[in-house]
C-alpha positions, 0 to 999 in steps of 0.5 A, spaced: 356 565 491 364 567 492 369 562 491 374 562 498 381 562 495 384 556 499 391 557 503 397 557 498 402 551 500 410 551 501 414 546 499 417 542 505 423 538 505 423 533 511 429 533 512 429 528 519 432 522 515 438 526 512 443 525 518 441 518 518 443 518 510 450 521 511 451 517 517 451 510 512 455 514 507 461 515 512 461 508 514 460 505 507 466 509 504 469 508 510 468 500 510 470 499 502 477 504 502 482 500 502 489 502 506 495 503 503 502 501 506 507 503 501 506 509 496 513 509 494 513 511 487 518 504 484 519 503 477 518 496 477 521 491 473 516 487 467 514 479 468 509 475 464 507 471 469 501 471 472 499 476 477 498 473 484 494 478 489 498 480 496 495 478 502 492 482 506 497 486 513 502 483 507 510 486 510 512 490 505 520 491 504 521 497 498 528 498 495 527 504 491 532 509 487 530 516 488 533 522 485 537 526 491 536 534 491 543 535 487 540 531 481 544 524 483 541 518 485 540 515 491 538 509 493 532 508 499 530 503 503 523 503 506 520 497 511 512 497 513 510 491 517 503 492 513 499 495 519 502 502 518 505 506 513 512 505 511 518 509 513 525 510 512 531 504 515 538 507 514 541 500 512 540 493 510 541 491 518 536 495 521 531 492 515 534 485 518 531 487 526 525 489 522 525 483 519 526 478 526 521 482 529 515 480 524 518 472 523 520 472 531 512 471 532 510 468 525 515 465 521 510 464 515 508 472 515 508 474 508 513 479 505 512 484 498 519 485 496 519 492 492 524 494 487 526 499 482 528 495 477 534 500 475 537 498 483 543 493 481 542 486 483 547 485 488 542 490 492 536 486 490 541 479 493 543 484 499 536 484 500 533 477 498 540 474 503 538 479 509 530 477 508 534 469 509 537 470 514 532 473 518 528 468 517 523 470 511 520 464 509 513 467 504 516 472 499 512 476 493 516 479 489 512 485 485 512 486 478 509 489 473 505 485 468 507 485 462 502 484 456 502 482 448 502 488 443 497 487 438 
């Protein structure tokens, strides 16, 4: 009596389920990142206070000293309304018209103020009287938390 040798049998991967796997991948990272308005790199002054978490489509007003290409400084104001990315505005009056525009609508809509923490304080007043005048009522000044040595 001969024993039949059986077929020999390949190895199969179903792969009918792999398009539905990436398809919930994409809309979970999609889901879970999160946009940033400002990624202008600010050295931030320190505070103890607590920090308080910036809400979101928050407007975001950034003064910033950047280093020009003759190696001077030059001082950069940035304005993001919080739904796109921010974009350079020549002066303090053109922040101003940016301003009025967001609080013409809300007066209430919350505003990040971001400065270096080497720009002089009579360019941090500009900025808080023009923010005034065009009728900003929710500042957040952002900081660095400062934390305990030891």
């Amino acid at each position: 009596m001969a024993i039949h040798r059986s077929k020999e049998v390949q190895a199969y991967i179903p792969t009918a389920s792999m398009a539905d796997i990436a398809f919930l991948l994409i809309i979970f990272f999609m889901v879970t990142t999160v946009f940033q308005v400002d990624k202008t790199p600010v050295n931030l002054p320190g505070s103890w206070m607590r920090p308080t978490e910036i809400p979101r489509k928050a407007a975001f007003v950034v003064l910033a000293e950047l280093t020009s290409g003759a190696g001077g400084k030059e001082l950069v104001y940035k304005f993001s309304a919080g739904i796109d990315s921010s974009h350079v505005v020549p002066d303090t009056d053109a922040l101003y018209f940016e301003v009025i525009n967001i609080t013409g609508v809300n007066p209430l809509h919350p505003f990040v103020i971001k400065i270096d923490k080497d720009v002089k304080y009579s360019e941090v007043d500009e900025i808080l009287d023009t923010m005034r005048r065009a009728g900003a009522q929710d500042l957040i000044l952002m900081t660095e938390q400062l934390t305990v040595p030891g």
